[in-house]
C-alpha positions as a Markdown table, in Angstrom:
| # | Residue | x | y | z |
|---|---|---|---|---|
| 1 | Unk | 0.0 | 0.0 | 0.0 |
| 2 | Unk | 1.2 | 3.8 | -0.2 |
| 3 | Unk | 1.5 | 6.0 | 3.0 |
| 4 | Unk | 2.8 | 9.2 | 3.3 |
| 5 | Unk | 5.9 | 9.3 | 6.2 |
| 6 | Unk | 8.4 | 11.6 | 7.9 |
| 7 | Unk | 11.5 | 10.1 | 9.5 |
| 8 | Unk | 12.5 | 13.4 | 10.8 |
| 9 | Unk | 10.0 | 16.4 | 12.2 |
| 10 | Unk | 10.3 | 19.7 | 10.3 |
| 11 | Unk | 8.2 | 21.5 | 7.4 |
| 12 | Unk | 6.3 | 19.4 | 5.5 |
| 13 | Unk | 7.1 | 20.4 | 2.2 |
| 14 | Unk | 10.4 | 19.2 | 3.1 |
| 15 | Unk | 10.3 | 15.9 | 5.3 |
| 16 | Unk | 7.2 | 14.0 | 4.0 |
| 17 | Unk | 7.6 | 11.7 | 1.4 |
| 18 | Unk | 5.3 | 8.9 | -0.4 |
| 19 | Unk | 6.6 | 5.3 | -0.2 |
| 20 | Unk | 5.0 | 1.5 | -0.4 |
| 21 | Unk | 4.6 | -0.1 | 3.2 |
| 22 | Unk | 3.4 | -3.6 | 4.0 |
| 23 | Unk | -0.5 | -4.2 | 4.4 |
| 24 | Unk | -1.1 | -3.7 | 7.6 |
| 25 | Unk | -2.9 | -6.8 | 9.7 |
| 26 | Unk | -5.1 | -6.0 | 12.5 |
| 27 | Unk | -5.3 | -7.3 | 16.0 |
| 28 | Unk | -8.2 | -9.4 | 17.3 |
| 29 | Unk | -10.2 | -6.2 | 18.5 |
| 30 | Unk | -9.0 | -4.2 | 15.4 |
| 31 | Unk | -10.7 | -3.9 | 12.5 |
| 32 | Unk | -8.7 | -2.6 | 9.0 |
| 33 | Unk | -10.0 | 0.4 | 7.1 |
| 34 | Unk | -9.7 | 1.2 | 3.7 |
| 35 | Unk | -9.2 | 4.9 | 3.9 |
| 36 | Unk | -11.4 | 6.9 | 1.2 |
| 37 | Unk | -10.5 | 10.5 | 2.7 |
| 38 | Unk | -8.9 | 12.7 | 5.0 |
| 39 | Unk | -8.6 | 16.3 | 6.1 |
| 40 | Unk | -5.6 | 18.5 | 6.6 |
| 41 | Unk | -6.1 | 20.3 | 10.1 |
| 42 | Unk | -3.6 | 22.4 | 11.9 |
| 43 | Unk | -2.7 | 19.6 | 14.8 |
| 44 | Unk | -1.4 | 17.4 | 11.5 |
| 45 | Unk | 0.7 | 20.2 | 10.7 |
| 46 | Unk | 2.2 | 20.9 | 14.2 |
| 47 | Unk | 2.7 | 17.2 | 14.2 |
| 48 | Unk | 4.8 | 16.7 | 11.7 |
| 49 | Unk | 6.6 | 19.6 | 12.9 |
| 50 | Unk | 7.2 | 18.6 | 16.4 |
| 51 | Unk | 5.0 | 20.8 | 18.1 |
| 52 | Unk | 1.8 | 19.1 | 18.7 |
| 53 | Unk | 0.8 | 17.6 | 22.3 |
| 54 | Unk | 1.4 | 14.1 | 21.4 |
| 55 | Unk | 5.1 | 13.4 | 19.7 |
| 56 | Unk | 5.6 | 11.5 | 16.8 |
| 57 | Unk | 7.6 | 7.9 | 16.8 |
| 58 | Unk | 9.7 | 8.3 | 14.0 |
| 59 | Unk | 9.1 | 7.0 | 11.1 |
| 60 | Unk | 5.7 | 8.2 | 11.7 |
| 61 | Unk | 2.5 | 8.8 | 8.7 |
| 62 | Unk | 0.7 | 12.2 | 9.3 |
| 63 | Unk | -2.8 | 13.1 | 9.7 |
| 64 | Unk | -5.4 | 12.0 | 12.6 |
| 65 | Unk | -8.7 | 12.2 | 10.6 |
| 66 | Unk | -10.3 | 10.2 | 8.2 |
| 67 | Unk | -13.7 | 8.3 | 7.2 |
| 68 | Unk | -13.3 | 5.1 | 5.1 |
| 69 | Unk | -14.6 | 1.3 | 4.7 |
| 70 | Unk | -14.3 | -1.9 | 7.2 |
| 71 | Unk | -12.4 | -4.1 | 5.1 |
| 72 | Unk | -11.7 | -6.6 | 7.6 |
| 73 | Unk | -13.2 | -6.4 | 10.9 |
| 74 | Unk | -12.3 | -7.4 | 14.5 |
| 75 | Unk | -13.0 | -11.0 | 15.7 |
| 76 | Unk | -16.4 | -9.9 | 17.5 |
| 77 | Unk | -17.8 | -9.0 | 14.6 |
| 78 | Unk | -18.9 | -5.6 | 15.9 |
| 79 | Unk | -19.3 | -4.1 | 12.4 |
| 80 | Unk | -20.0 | -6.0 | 9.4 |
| 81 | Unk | -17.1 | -5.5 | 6.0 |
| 82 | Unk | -18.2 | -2.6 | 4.1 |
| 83 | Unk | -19.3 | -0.4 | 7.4 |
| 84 | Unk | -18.1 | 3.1 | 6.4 |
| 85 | Unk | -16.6 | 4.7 | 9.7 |
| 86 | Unk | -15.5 | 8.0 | 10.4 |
| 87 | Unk | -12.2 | 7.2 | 13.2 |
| 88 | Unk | -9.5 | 8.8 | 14.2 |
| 89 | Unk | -5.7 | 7.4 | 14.7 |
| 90 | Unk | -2.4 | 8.4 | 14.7 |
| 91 | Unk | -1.4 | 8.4 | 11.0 |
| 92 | Unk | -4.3 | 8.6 | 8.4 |
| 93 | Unk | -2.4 | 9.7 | 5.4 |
| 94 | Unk | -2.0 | 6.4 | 4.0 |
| 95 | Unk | -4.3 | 3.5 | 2.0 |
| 96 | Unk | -5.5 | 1.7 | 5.4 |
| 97 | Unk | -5.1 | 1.9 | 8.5 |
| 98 | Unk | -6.1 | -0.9 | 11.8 |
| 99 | Unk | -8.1 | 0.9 | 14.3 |
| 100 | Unk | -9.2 | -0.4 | 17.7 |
| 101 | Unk | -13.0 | -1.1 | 16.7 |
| 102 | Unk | -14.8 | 0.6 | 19.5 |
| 103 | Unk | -12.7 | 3.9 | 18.6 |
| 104 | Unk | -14.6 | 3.9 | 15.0 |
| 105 | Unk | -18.0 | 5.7 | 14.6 |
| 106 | Unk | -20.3 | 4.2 | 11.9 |
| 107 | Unk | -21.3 | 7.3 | 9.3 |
| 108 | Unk | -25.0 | 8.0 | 8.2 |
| 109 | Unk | -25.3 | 7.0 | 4.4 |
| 110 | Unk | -26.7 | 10.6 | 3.8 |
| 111 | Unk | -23.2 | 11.9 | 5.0 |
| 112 | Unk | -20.4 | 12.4 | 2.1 |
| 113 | Unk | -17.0 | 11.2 | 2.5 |
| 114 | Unk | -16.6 | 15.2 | 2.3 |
| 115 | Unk | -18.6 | 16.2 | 5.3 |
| 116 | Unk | -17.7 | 12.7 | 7.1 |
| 117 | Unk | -13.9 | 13.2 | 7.0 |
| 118 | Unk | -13.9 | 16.3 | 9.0 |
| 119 | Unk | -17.3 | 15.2 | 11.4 |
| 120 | Unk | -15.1 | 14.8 | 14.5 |
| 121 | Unk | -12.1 | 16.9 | 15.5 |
| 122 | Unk | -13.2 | 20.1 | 14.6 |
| 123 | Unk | -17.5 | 19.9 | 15.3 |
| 124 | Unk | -16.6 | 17.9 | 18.5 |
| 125 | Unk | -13.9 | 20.8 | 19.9 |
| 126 | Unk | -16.6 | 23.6 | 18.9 |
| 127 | Unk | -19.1 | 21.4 | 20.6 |
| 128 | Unk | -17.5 | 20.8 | 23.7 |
| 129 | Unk | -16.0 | 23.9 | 24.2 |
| 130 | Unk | -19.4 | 25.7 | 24.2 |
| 131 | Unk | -20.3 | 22.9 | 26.9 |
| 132 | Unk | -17.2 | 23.7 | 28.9 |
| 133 | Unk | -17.9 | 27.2 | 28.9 |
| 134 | Unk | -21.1 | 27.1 | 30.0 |
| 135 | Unk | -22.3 | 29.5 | 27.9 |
| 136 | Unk | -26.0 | 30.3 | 27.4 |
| 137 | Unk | -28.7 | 32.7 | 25.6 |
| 138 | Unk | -27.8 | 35.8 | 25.8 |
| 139 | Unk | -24.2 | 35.8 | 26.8 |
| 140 | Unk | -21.4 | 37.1 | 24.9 |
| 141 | Unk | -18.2 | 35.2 | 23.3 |
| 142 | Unk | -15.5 | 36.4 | 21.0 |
| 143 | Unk | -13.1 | 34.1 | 19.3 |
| 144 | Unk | -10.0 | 33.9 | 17.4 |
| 145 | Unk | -9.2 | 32.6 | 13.9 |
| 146 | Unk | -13.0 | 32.8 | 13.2 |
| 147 | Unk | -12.7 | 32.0 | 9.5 |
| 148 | Unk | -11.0 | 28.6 | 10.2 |
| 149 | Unk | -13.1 | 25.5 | 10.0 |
| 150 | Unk | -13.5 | 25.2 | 13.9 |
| 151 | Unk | -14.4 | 29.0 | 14.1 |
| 152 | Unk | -16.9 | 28.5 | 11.2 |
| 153 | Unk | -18.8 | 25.8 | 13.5 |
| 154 | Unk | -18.4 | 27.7 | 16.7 |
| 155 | Unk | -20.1 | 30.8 | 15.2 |
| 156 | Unk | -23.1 | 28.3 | 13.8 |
| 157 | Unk | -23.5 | 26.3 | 17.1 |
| 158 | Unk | -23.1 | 29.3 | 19.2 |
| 159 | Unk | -26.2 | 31.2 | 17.7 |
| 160 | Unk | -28.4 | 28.5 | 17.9 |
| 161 | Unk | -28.0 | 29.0 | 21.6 |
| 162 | Unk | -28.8 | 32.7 | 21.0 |
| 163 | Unk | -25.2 | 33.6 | 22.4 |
| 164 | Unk | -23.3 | 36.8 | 21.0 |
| 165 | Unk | -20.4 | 35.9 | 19.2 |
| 166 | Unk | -17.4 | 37.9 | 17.9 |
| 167 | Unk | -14.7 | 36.7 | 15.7 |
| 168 | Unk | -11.6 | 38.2 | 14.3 |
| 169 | Unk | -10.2 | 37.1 | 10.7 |
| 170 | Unk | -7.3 | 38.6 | 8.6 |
| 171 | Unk | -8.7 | 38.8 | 5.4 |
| 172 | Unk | -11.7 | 41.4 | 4.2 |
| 173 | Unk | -12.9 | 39.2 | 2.4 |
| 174 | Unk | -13.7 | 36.7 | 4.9 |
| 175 | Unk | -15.6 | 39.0 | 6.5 |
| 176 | Unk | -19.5 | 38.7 | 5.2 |
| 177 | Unk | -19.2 | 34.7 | 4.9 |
| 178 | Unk | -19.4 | 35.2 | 8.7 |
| 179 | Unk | -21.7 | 37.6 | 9.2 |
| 180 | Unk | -24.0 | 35.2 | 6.7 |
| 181 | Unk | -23.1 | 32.2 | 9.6 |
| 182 | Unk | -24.4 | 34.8 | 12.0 |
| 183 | Unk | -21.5 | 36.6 | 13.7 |
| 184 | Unk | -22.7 | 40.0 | 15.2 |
| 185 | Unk | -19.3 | 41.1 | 15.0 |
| 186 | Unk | -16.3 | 40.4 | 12.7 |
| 187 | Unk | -12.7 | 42.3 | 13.2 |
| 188 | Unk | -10.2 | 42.1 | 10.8 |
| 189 | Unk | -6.9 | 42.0 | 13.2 |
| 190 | Unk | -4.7 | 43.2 | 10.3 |
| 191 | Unk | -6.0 | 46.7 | 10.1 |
| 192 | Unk | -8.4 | 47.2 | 12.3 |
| 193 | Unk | -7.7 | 47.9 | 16.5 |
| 194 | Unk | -9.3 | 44.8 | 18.1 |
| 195 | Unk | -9.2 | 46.1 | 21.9 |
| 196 | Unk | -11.0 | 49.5 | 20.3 |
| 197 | Unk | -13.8 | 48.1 | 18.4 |
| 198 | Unk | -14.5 | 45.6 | 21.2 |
| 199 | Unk | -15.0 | 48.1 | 24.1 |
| 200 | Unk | -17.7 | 50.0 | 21.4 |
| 201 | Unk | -19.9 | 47.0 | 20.9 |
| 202 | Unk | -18.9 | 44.7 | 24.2 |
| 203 | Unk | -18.2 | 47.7 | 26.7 |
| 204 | Unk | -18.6 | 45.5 | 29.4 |
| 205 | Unk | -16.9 | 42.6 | 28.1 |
| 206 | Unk | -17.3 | 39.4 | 26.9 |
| 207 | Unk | -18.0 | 36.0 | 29.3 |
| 208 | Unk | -15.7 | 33.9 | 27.4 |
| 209 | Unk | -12.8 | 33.8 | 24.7 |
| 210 | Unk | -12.1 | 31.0 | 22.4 |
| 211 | Unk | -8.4 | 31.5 | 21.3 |
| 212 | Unk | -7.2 | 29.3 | 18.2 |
| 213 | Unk | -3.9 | 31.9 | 17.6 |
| 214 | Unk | -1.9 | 32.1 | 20.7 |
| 215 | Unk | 0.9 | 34.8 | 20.7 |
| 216 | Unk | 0.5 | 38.7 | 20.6 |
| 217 | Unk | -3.3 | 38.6 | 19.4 |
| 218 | Unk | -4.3 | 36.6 | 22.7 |
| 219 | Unk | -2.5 | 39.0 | 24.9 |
| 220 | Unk | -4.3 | 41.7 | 23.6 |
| 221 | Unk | -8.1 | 40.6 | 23.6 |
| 222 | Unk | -7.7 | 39.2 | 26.9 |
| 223 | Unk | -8.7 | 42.9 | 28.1 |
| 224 | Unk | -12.0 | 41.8 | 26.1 |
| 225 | Unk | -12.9 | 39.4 | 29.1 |
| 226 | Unk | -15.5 | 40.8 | 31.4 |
| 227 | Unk | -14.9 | 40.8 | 35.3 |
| 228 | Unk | -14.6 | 36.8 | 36.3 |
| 229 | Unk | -14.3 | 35.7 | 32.7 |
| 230 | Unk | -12.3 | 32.9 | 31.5 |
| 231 | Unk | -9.8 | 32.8 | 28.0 |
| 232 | Unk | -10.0 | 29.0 | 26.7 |
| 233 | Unk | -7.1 | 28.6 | 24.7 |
| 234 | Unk | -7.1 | 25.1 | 22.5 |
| 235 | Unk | -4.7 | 26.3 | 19.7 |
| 236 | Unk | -1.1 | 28.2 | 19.0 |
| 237 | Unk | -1.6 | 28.8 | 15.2 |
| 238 | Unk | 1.2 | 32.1 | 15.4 |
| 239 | Unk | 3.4 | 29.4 | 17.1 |
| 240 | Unk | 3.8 | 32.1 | 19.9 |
| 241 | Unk | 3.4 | 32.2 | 23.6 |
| 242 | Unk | 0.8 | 34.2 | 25.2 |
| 243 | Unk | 2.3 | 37.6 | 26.8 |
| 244 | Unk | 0.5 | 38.3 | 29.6 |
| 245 | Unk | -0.7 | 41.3 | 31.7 |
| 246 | Unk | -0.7 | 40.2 | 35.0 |
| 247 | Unk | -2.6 | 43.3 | 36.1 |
| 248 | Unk | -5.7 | 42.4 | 34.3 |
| 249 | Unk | -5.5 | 39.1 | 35.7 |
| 250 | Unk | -5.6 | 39.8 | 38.9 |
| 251 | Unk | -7.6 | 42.7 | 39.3 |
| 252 | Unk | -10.2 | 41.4 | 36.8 |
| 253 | Unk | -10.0 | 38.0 | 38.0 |
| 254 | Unk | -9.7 | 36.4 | 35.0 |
| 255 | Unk | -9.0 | 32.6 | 34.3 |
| 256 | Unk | -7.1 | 31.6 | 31.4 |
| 257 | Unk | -7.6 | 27.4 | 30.9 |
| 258 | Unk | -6.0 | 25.5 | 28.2 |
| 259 | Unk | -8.6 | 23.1 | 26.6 |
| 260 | Unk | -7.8 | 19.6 | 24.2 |
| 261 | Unk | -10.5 | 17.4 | 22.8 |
| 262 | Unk | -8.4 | 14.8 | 23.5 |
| 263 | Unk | -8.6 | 15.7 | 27.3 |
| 264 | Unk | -12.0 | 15.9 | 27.1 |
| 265 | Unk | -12.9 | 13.2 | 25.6 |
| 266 | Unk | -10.9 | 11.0 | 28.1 |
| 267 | Unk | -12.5 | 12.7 | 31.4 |
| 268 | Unk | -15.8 | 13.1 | 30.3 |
| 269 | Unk | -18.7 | 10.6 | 30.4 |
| 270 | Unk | -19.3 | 7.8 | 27.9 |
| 271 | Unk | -22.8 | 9.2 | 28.2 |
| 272 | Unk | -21.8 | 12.8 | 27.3 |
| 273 | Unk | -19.5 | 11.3 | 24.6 |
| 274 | Unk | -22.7 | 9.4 | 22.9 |
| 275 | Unk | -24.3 | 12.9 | 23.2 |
| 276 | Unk | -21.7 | 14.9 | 21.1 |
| 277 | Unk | -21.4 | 12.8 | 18.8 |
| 278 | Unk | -25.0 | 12.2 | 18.0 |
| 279 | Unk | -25.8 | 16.2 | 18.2 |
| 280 | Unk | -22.7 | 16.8 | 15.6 |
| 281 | Unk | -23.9 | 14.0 | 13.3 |
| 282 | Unk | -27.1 | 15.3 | 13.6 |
| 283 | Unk | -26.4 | 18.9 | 12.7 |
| 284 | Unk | -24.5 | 18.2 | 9.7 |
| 285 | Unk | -26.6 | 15.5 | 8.3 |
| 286 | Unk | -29.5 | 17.8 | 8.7 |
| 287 | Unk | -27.0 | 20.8 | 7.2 |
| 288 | Unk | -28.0 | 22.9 | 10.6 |
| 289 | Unk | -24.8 | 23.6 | 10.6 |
| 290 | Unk | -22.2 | 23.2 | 7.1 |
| 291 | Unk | -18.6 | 22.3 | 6.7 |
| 292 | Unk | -16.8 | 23.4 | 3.9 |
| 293 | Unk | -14.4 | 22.1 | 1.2 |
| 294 | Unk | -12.3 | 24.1 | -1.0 |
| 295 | Unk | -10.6 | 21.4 | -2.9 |
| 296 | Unk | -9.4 | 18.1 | -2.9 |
| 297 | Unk | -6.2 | 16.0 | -3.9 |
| 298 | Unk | -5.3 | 11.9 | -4.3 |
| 299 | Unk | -2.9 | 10.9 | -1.9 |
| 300 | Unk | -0.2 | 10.7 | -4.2 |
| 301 | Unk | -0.4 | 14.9 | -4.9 |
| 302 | Unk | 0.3 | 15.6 | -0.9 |
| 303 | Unk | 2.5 | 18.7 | -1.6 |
| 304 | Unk | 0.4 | 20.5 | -3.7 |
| 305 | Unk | -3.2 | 19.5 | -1.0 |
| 306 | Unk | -0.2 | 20.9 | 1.9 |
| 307 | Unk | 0.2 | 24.4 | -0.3 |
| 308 | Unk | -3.2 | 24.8 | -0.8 |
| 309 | Unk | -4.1 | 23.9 | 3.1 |
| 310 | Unk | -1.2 | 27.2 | 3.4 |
| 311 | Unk | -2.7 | 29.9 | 1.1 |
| 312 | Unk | -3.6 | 33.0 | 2.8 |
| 313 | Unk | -7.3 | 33.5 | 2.9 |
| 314 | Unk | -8.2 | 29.9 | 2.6 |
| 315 | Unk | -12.5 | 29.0 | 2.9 |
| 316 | Unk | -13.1 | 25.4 | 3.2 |
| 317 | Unk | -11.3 | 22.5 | 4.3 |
| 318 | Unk | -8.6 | 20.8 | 2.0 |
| 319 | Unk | -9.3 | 17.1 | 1.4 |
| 320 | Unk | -6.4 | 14.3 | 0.9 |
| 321 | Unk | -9.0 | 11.7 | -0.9 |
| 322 | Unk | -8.1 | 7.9 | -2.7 |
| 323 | Unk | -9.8 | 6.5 | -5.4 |
């Protein structure tokens, strides 16, 4: 089979290569998919780099995303060959993959591959962050990088709640896509004053902030945060840390709390787990709330799916799909 691998972490235009690996033969609770697509997210990126949460054992594939077909399943028998799954693993850029069988979700057959392949890391971390938050009618959120695929879903998922949301972008042009999703407020960081613009239509501050970005732009909006209010920071997309005014901290009494899916998922209920994913697979196979693509490549045309994931002013989700 082919699989895309680094053997050293760094930029991926320079470390990942294609090559032919063995078929890969599942344990007795694994089952082995046939993988049909996957989408680039930042975590891959940081990954491959080094800088993600979880390190990489070199050599190492990329990707933790993907939807594709039981081709061989575990020795219950839990899901039938031909089951398409939405999982997640670490390494999905490849032709299959072995999964442990109760970490793959079976996909509704009125969900594309498209909408399937991106149905859990960033709906679930929009989902549960709203959860974790707290956050109901009438209260007030602003979050970073608000054009990004996760931001996208926050903003749609956050009005149905009747919350206030605010978002800052860097491109104009993103700008009425998310007012059309139902942002009340969009701030383009690049040339517009962020703290400024906030204080006019939040002068008393906003409950919560979702920060995708890290570095300087979370050190300033953190003077967006009302008295008591809490900064959840799940992403460092300027690779920065997060200068901080220890003045406003205190005498606001803020919170700042780092938050990871991953975390979540672990010390949360399987109850609560069921829930999420049943409200996100609801959602988008009802299109309550959308997910978009902006184009998609085979496996074999990697680089050019990684250039296109890095062109400024991106909408939609790049897809690396097989045949």
């Amino acid at each position: 089979m082919k699989q895309v691998i680094f053997e050293q972490t760094g930029l991926p235009k320079d470390v990942l290569r294609l090559v032919d690996a063995p078929m890969p033969e599942p344990k007795a609770h694994e089952v082995r998919i046939q993988v049909l697509a996957r989408n680039i997210n930042p975590s891959d990126i940081m990954f491959i780099q080094g800088r993600y949460g979880i390190q990489p054992k070199l050599p190492s594939s990329a990707g933790f995303e993907a939807v594709g077909i039981i081709e061989s399943t575990d020795s219950l028998q839990t899901y039938p060959v031909g089951t398409r799954v939405l999982f997640t693993a670490l390494g999905t850029w490849k032709e299959y993959v072995c999964a442990p069988v109760n970490s793959v979700v079976p996909v509704p057959a009125n969900m594309s591959n498209e909408i399937a392949c991106q149905a859990f890391i960033n709906p679930l971390t929009a989902y549960a962050m709203l959860e974790e938050s707290g956050l109901k009618e009438g209260d007030k959120l602003l979050i970073t990088a608000g054009a990004s695929a996760w931001g996208k879903l926050v903003i749609q998922m956050a009005k149905q709640k009747g919350i206030w949301v605010a978002a800052t972008v860097r491109q104009d042009s993103q700008k009425e896509l998310l007012y059309q999703m139902g942002a009340d407020l969009v701030i383009n960081t690049d040339n517009e004053k962020v703290g400024g613009i906030m204080r006019e239509n939040a002068p008393h501050g906003v409950k919560a902030i979702f920060d995708a970005v890290g570095g300087e732009l979370a050190g300033k909006i953190l003077s967006s945060l009302e008295i008591g209010g809490t900064m959840y920071v799940f992403g460092s997309l300027s690779l920065d840390n997060i200068p901080l005014n220890s003045g406003l901290l205190i005498f606001k009494n803020l919170t700042i709390k780092g938050f990871w899916l991953t975390s979540w998922m672990e010390n949360t209920s399987p109850l609560m787990q069921k829930t999420a994913i049943k409200t996100v697979f609801e959602h988008l196979s009802k299109e309550s709330i959308q997910v978009d693509v902006a184009s998609s490549y085979p496996l074999e045309k990697f680089q050019e799916a990684i250039q296109a994931y890095e062109t400024p002013g991106r909408n939609g989700k790049i897809l690396i799909v097989s045949d």
